[in-house]
N, C-alpha and C positions, 0 to 999 in steps of 0.2 A: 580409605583405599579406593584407588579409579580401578573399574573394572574396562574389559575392554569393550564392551557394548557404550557405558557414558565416551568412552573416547569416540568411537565412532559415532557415535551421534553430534561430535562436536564437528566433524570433515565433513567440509564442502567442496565440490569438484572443481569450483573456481565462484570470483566473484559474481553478484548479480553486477547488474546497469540501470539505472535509470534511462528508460525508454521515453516518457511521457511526463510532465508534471501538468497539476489542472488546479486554479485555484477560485472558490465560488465565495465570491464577495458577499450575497447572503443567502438568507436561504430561498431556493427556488429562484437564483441568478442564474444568469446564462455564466455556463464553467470558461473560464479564458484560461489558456493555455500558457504560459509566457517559456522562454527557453529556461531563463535562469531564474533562482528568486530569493531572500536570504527567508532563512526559519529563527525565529525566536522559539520560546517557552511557550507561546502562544500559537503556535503554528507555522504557517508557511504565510508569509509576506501578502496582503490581499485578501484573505481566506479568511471566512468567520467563524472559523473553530475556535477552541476557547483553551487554554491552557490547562495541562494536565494528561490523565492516561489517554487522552482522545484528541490530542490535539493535532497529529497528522493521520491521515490514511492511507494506507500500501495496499496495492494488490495486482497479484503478480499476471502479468502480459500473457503468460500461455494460457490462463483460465479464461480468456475473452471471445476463443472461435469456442470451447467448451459451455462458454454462457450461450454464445450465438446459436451452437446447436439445438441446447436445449430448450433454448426461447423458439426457437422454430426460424430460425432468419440467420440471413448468410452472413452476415457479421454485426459486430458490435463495437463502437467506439469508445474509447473511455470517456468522452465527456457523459456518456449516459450515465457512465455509471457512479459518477459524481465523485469520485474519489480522488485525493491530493497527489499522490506519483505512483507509477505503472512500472512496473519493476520487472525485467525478465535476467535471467538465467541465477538464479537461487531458489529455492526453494523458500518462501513463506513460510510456510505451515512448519517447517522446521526449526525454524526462529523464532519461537513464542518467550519468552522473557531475555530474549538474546540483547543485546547490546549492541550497535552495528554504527558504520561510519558511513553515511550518504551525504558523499560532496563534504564539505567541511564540517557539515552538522553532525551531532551525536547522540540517536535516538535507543529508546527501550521500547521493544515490541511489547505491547502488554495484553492483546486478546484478540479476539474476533473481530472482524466488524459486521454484523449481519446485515441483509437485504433492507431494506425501509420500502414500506406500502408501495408506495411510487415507481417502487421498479415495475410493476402490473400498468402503471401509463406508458412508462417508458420503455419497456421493454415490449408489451403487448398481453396476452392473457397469456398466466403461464410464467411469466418476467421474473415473479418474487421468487417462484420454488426454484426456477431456472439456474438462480443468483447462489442458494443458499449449497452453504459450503464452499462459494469460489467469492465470496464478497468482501472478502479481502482479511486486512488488522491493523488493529489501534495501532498508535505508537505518541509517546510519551518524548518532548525535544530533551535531552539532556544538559547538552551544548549548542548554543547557536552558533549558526553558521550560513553557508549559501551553499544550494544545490543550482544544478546544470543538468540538461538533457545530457546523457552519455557518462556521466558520475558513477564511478564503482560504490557499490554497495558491498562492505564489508565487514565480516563479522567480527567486534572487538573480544568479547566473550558470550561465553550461555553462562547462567546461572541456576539452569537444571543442573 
């Protein structure tokens, strides 16, 4: 039996977007941004993510003046923050084992992604706590495909 609380946890007031894609050839490369880029099982095209629950990273575009603030600085760009696509108008944190269409591709949200040490270089003193709770979430490729700046993010299913 769906009660109506599982329902309402399934509505979203509309799609997100892909605002930003960033992909970092290794670790501690400079993040290149490209507009489009195709995703395999391995990640995003460029990117030295490895296939599996972590092979892209989300994290969503309104938590970036929120990082900014709390880092103490007037703003923050995603390449700091090292993460594969910048997603605004959905809600993240609502999508934890969701199933979602980004551009052609078809990922599974599968956790967190927490801060790494380096946000205290990159950010400043203060960077890693600044981060934690807004550092984004895994996701898992399903289906390959190709993303685009400006790509709906849509949710196929939850499986809460």
């Amino acid at each position: 039996m769906v009660t109506a609380f599982a329902e309402m946890l399934k509505r979203h007031a509309a799609p997100g977007r892909v605002v930003w894609i960033g992909v970092r050839p290794g670790r501690r490369e400079e993040v290149q941004a490209p507009e489009a880029t195709g995703m395999s099982v391995g990640g995003l095209r460029g990117d030295h993510a490895k296939e599996g629950k972590r092979a892209v990273t989300l994290i969503q575009a309104e938590h970036l003046p929120v990082i900014a603030s709390l880092a103490g600085l007037e703003a923050v760009d995603p390449e700091q923050l090292r993460r594969n696509l910048l997603v605004s108008g959905i809600n993240l944190a609502a999508l934890r084992k969701a199933t979602l269409r980004v551009g052609s591709a078809v990922l599974r949200v599968t956790g967190p992604c927490p801060p790494c040490s380096r946000m205290e270089e990159v950010l400043g003193h203060g960077g890693y706590n600044a981060m934690r709770g807004h550092g984004g979430w895994y996701a898992e490729v399903l289906e390959p495909g190709r993303v685009t700046v400006s790509d709906k993010v849509t949710v196929l299913q939850d499986t809460e």
